[in-house]
N, C-alpha and C positions, 0 to 999 in steps of 0.2 A: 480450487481444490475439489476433488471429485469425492463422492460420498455413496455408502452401499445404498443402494435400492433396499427399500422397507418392503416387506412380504406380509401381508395381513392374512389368515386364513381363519373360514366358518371354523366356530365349535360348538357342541350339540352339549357335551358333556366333560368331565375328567378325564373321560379316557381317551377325545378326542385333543384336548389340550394337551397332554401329554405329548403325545404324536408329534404333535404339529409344531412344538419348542422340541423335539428332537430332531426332528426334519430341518430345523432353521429358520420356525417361523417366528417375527418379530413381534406381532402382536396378533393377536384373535377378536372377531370381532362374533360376540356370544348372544345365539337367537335360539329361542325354540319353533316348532311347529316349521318347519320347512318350508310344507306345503302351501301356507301362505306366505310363501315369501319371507320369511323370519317375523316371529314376531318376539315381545321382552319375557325372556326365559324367569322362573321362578329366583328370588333372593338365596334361594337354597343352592341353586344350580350355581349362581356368582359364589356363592362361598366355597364350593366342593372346588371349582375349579380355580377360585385364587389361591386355596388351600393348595392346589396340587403345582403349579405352574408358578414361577417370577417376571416372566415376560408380562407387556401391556395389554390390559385388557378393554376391550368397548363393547358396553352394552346395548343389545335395541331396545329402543323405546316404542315402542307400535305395539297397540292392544286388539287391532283388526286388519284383515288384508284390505291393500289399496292405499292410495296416499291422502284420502282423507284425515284430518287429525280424530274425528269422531269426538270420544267421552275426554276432553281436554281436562277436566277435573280430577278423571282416570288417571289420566297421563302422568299430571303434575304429582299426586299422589305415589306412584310406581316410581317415580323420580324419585319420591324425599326416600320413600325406604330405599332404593336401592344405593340413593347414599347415604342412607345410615348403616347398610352391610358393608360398606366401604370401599364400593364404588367410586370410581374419579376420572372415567372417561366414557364417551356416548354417542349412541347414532341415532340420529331422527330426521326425519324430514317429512313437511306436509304441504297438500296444494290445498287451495279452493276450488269452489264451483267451474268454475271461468277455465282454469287451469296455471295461474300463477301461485306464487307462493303465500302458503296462509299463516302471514306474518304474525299475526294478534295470536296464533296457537303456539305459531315457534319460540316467538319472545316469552308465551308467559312459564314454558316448559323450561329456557334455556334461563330462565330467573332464577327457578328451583336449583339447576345446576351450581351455582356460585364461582363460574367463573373455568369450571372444568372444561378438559380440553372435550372437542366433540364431531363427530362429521356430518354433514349434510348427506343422506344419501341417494339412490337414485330414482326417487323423485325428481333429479334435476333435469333426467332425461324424458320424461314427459309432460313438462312444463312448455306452456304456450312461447318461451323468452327468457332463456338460459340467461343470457346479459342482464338484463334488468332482474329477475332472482338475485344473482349474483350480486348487484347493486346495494337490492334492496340488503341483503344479508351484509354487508360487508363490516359494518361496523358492531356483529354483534358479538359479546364474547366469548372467547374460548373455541371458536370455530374456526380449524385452522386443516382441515380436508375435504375435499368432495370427491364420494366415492360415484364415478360413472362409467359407463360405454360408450359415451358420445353418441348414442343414440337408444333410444329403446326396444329396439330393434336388437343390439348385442356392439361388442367389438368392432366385428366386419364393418358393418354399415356407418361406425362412429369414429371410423381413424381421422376422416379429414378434421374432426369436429376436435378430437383430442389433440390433433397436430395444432390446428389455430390457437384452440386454450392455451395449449403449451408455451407458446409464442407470446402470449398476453402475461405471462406470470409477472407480478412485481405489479402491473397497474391496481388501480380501486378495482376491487372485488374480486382481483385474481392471485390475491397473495397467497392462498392454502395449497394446501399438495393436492397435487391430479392421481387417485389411488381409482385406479383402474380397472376393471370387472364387470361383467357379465356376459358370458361367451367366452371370455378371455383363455387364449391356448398359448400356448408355449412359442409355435411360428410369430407368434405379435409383440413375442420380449424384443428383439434385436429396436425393428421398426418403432418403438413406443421408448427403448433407450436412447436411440439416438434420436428423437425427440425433445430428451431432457427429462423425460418424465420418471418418477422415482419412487411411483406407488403401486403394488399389484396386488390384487383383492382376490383367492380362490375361496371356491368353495365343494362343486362337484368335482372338479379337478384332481383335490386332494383325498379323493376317496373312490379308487379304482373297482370297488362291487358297487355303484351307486350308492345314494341318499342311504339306503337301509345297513349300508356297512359303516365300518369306522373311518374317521380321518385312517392314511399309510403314512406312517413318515418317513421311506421311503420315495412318496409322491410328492412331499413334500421338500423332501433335500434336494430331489428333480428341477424342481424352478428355484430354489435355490442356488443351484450350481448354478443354473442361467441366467438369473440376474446376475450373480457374482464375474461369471468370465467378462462381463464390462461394465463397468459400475458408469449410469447417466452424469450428463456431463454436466456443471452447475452454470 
C-alpha cells in the first residue's frame, strides 16, 4: 500500500510554522541562528510555536556550528529542559576527530531523550563511513530518520548515494526514513519517488525572499502538490 511522502520544513519562528501547516507541511523541523547551519532555538521559541501549530515538531540540539558535539554537558542540559517545555521529538548528530560518529556524546544526549523519536542529521554526510555510523547507530532508541544529501556536497552529487540507501531499507541499520535535503529542488521529487524514498527536508526552498523573509506557504503547497501527484512506492 503506497503512503503520502512526509514534507518536513525549517521554522524560525510562529509565523514561519504557521505557513508551512498551511502550505502542507507535515512536520518542522525548529532551529535558530541559520547562519550556522541551525542551531537549538530558545524553550520559548518551542512554546510560541507548539502553541501556534498541531502538526510534529523536532527540535535541534546543536549549541555550536560544525559537527563536533562540543559542551556535551550543554547539550544533555538543553535536552532536559526542552523536555520539560514539552518537547518529544529531536535532531542531532555529532562526529569525532577522525570523522566517524561520536557515539559516547550521541548516547549520552539520546538518554536524556527517554525514548523520543529523533533524527540523525547531516552529519552523515560527512562522516568517514556512512555504513558503519549507520551500524554503529542502529540499535539506539527512538531513532527512526536520517536527514541527508547523499553527499555533502548537496542533492546533485548524492542521487546515486540515496538510490543505494534506498535499496538497503529494511537491513541492520537501514530501517529509518531517508528524509532528504540539502540542495534539494523540486526536478529531484519525481527521481527520489521513484526510488522509494518518502522524506523531503526544505528549508530555503520555502522561502522565495531568502533566509531574511518568512516561510510562503504558497512555496510550500508547491512541493506539496509534488510529492502528492505520486506518492513513493512501499
Amino acid at each position: 500500500m503506497s503512503t503520502r511522502a512526509v514534507l518536513e520544513v525549517i521554522a524560525l519562528g510562529p509565523e514561519d510554522a504557521v505557513a508551512a501547516q498551511a502550505g502542507g507541511a507535515d512536520r518542522l523541523e525548529l532551529v535558530t541562528d541559520i547562519a550556522a547551519d541551525g542551531l537549538t532555538p530558545p524553550a520559548r521559541t518551542f512554546a510560541a510555536i507548539r502553541a501556534a501549530v498541531d502538526i510534529d515538531l523536532r527540535v535541534m540540539l546543536r549549541l555550536a556550528d560544525g559537527f563536533a558535539a562540543g559542551d556535551v554537558v550543554g547539550l544533555v542540559r538543553v535536552a532536559g529542559e526542552m523536555r520539560s517545555a514539552g518537547a518529544d521529538q529531536f535532531v542531532l548528530g555529532f562526529l569525532d576527530a577522525d570523522g566517524g560518529v561520536d557515539l559516547a556524546a550521541v548516547e549520552r544526549v539520546v538518554a536524556e531523550l527517554e525514548g523520543c523519536r529523533w533524527t540523525f542529521h547531516r552529519a552523515i554526510d560527512r562522516t568517514a563511513d556512512r555504513d558503519a555510523l549507520r551500524k554503529q547507530l542502529a540499535d539506539l532508541p527512538g531513532l527512526d530518520t536520517y536527514l541527508t544529501a547523499g553527499s555533502a556536497s548537496g542533492v546533485d552529487d548524492g542521487l546515486p548515494t540515496l538510490h543505494a540507501e534506498a535499496l538497503r531499507r529494511g537491513e541492520p541499520g537501514y530501517e529509518q526514513m531517508l528524509l532528504v535535503g540539502g540542495g534539494l529542488r523540486l526536478d529531484h521529487v519525481p527521481t527520489l519517488l521513484d526510488a522509494g524514498i518518502d522524506g523531503f527536508h526544505i528549508g530555503g526552498a520555502a522561502r522565495p525572499e531568502g533566509w531574511a523573509g518568512p516561510v510562503s506557504s504558497a512555496a510550500v503547497a508547491e512541493w506539496r502538490q509534488a510529492l502528492d501527484l505520486r506518492v513513493p512506492q512501499p
